[in-house]
C-alpha positions in Angstrom: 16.9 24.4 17.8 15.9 23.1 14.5 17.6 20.5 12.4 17.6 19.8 8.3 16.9 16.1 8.5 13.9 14.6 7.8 11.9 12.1 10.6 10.4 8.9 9.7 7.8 8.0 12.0 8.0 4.1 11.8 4.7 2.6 13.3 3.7 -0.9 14.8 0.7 -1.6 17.2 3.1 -2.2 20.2 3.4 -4.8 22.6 4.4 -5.8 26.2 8.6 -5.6 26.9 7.7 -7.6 30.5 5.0 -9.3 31.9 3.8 -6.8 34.4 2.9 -4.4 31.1 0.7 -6.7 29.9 -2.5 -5.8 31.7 -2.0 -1.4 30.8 -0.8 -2.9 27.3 -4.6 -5.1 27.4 -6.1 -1.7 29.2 -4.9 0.7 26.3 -6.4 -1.7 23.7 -8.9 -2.1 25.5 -9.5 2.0 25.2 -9.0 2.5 29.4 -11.0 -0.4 30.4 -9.4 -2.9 32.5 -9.8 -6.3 31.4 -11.3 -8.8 33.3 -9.7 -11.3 35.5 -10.4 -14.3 32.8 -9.8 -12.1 30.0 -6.1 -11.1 31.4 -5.3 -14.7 32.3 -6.2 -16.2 29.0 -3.9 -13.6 27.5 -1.4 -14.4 29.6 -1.7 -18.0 28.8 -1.2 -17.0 25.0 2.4 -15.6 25.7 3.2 -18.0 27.6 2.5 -20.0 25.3 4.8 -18.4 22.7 7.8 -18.5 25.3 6.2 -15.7 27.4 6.2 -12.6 25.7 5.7 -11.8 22.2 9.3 -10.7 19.9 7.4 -7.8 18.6 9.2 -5.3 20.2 12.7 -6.5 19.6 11.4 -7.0 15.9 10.3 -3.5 15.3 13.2 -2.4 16.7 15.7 -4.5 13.9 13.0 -3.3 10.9 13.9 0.7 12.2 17.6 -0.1 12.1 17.1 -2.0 8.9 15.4 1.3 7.6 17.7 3.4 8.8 20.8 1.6 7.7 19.1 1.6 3.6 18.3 5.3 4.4 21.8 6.3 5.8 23.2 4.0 2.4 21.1 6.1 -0.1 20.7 9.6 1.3 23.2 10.0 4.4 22.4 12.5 7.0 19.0 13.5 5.5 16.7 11.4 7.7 16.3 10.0 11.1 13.8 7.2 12.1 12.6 6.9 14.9 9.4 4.4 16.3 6.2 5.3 17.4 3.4 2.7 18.2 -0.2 2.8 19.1 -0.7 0.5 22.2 2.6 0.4 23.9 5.5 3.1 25.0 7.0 5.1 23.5 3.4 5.9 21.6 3.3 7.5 18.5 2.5 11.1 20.2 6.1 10.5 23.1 7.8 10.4 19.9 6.3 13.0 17.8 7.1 15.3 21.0 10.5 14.0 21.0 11.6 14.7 17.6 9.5 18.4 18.3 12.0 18.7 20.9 14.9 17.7 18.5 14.1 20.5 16.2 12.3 18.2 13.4 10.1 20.2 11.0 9.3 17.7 9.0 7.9 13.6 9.5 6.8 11.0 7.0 5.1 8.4 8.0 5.4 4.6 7.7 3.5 1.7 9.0 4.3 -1.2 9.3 1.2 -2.9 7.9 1.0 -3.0 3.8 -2.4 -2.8 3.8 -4.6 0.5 3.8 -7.6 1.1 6.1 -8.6 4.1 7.8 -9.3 1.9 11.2 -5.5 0.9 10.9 -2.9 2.7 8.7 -4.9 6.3 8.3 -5.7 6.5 12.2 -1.6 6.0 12.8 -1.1 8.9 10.4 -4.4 10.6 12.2 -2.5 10.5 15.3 1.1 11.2 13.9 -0.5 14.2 12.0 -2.5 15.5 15.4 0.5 15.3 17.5 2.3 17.6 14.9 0.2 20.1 14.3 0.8 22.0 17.3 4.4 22.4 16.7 4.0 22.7 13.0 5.6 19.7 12.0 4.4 18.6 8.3 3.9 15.2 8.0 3.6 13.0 5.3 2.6 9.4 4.9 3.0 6.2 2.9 -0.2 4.8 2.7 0.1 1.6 1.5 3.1 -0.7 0.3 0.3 -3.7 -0.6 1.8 -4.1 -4.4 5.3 -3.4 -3.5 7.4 -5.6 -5.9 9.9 -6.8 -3.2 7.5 -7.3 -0.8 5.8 -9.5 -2.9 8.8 -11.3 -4.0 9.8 -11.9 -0.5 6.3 -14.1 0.0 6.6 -15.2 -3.3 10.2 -16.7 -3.0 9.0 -18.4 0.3 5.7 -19.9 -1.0 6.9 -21.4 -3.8 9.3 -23.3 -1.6 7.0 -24.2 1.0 4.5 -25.5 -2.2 7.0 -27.5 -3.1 7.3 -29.4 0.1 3.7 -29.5 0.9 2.1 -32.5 0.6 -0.1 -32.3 -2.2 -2.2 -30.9 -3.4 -2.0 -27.8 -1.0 -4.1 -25.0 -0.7 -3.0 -21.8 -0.3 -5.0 -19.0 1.9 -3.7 -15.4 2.4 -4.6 -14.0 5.7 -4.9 -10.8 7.5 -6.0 -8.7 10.8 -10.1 -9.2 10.5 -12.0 -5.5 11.1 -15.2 -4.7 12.5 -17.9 -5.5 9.3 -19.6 -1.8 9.7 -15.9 -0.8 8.4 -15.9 -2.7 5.4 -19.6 -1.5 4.6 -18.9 1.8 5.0 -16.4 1.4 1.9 -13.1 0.8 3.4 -10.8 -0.1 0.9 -9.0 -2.7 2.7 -10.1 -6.1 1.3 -9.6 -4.8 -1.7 -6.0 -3.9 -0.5 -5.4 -7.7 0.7 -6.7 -8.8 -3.0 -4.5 -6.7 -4.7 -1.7 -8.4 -2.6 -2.8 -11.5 -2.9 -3.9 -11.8 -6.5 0.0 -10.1 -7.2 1.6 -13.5 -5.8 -0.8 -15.8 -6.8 0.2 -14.7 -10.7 3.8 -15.1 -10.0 3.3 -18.9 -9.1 0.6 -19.5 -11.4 -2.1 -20.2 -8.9 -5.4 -19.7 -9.5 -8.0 -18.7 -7.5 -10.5 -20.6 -5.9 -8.9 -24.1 -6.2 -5.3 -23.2 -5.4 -5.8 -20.2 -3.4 -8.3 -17.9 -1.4 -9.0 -15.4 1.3 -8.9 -15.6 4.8 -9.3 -13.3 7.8 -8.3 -13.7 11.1 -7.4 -12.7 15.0 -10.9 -10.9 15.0 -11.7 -8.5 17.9 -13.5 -10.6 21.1 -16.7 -8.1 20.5 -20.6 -8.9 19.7 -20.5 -7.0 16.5 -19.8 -9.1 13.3 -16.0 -9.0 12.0 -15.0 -9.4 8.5 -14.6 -13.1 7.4 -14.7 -16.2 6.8 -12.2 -16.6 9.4 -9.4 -19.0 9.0 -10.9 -21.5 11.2 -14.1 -21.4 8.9 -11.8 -21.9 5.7 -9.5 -24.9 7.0 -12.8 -26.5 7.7 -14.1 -26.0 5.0 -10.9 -27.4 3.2 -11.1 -30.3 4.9 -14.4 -31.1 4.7 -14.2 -30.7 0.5 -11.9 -33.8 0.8 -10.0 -32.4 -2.0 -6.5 -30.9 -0.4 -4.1 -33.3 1.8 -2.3 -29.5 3.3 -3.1 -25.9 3.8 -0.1 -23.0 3.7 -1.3 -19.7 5.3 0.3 -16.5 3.9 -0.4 -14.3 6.8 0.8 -11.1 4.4 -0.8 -8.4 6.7 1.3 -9.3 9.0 5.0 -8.1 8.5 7.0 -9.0 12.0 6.5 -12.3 14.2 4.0 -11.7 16.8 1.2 -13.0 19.2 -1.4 -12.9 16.2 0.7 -15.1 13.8 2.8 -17.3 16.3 -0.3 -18.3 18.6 -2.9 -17.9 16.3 -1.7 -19.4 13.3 1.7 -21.4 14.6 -0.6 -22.9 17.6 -4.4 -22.5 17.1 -4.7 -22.3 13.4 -2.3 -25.8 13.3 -4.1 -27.7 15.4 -6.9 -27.4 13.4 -5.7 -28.2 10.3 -4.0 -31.5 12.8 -7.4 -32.6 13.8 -8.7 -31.6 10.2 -6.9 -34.2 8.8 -4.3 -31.3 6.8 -0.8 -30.8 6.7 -0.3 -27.1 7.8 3.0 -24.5 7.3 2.8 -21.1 7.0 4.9 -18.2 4.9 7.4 -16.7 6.6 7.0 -12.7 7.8 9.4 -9.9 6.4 10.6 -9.2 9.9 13.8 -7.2 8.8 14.6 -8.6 5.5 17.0 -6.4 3.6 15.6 -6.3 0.3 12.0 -5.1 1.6 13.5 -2.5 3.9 15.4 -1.1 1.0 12.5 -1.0 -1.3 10.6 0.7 1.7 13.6 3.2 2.0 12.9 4.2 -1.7 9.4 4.2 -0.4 10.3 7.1 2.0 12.5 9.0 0.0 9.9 9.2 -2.7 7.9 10.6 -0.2 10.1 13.4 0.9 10.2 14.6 -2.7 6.7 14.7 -3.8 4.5 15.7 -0.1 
């Protein structure tokens, strides 16, 4: 059986559906290693702090139908997306068997993360690309989306706003997923990727760096090897002990769905800091399944298909 259309391999890192996959979920991050006791409970504690499970999955799940409906608007018939994520079922090789099974001779794939680094983004198309060579599937992959005019008018559009309510003046800090240091020095590309995002927004507001805005990194690996930073913790005290901002807004642009890493450790941890700090605190909103993105990222796709 073999098909014309065209599969997009929409990726995500995954998370629990119920609370009894939480410790395999913290075991396949945790590459096969059960966690311990402690470690479990205190992630536990997190999503139950959140409500009890993180809306991840449900979230990824909107952004493929969002991509699919923009596809099935501009090019009916010709693609089918389906997900495939790292840490949680159905992983990215289930579904690359699936669509095999389904006749698919050809996947592009997406992730959903704007920012390139070949610890994130390139080993999803690693494994995507693996999966596929056995059944000689081509794939193809969108690297990065990190200057993507809607994407940046999305955050845009919401900071402005949320500068306009802060209490002033407010200090803007765009944040994303820390890495292991060795990555970085090895030549990664990926704070340079951030930048690029950052930088993009900051000229549509007219902020300028340094004393309107800056970099962050955070939701760094519990590992003894250095991470990249300074972590967002570092900065807000930092701001606050400069005495010179009454609010910090956190533009956690690597992140592109509502999940444990922005809703715990920004919404919660990250807050209460800037509380006891003495700063007002908000934080941009993420692109979950906003139309407008998921159409540019359709265009993305199609692009894609004509030039791999």
């Amino acid at each position: 059986m073999t098909t014309t259309a065209t599969a997009v391999l929409l990726m995500a890192y995954g998370t629990p559906r119920h609370a009894d996959e939480i410790e395999p979920y913290y075991t396949d991050i945790r590459r096969g290693r059960p966690p311990t006791p402690e470690a479990l409970a205190d992630l536990v504690a997190r999503y139950d702090a959140i409500g009890g499970l993180s809306p991840l999955a449900a979230l990824t799940e909107a952004q493929r139908d969002a991509l699919q409906a923009e596809l099935d608007s501009t090019s009916p018939g010709e693609f089918i997306v389906d997900i495939g994520l790292k840490h949680a079922e159905p992983k990215i090789e289930t579904t690359v068997e699936r669509l095999a099974a389904q006749g698919i001779r050809r996947i592009i794939g997406l992730v959903l993360a704007p920012h390139f680094s070949a610890y994130s983004v390139g080993q999803y198309l690693d494994r995507a690309t693996a999966a596929a060579e056995p059944h000689g599937i081509e794939v193809t992959g969108v690297t990065s989306w990190a200057t993507e005019p809607a994407f940046l008018e999305f955050i845009a559009h919401d900071l402005s706003g949320r500068l306009s309510r802060a209490a002033s003046p407010a200090h803007v800090v765009f944040t994303a997923h820390s890495l292991p240091q060795r990555i970085i020095d090895a030549g990664d590309p990926y704070p340079d990727e951030l930048r690029a995002t950052a930088s993009a927004i900051a000229e549509r507001l007219g902020l300028r760096e340094g004393s309107d805005w800056s970099i962050g990194w955070q939701s760094a690996g519990r590992t003894p090897e250095p991470w990249l930073g300074p972590d967002i913790s570092e900065v807000i005290d930092s701001l606050a002990a400069g005495g010179s901002y009454r609010s910090i807004i956190v533009s956690a642009v690597g992140f592109v769905a509502d999940h444990l890493e922005v809703l715990y450790d920004l919404d919660i941890e990250a807050a209460a800091r800037a509380s006891k700090a003495g700063l007002g605190f908000d934080r941009t909103a993420c692109v979950n399944d906003d139309h407008s993105v998921f159409a540019a990222l359709a265009q993305r796709v199609i692009t894609a298909g004509q030039t791999g």
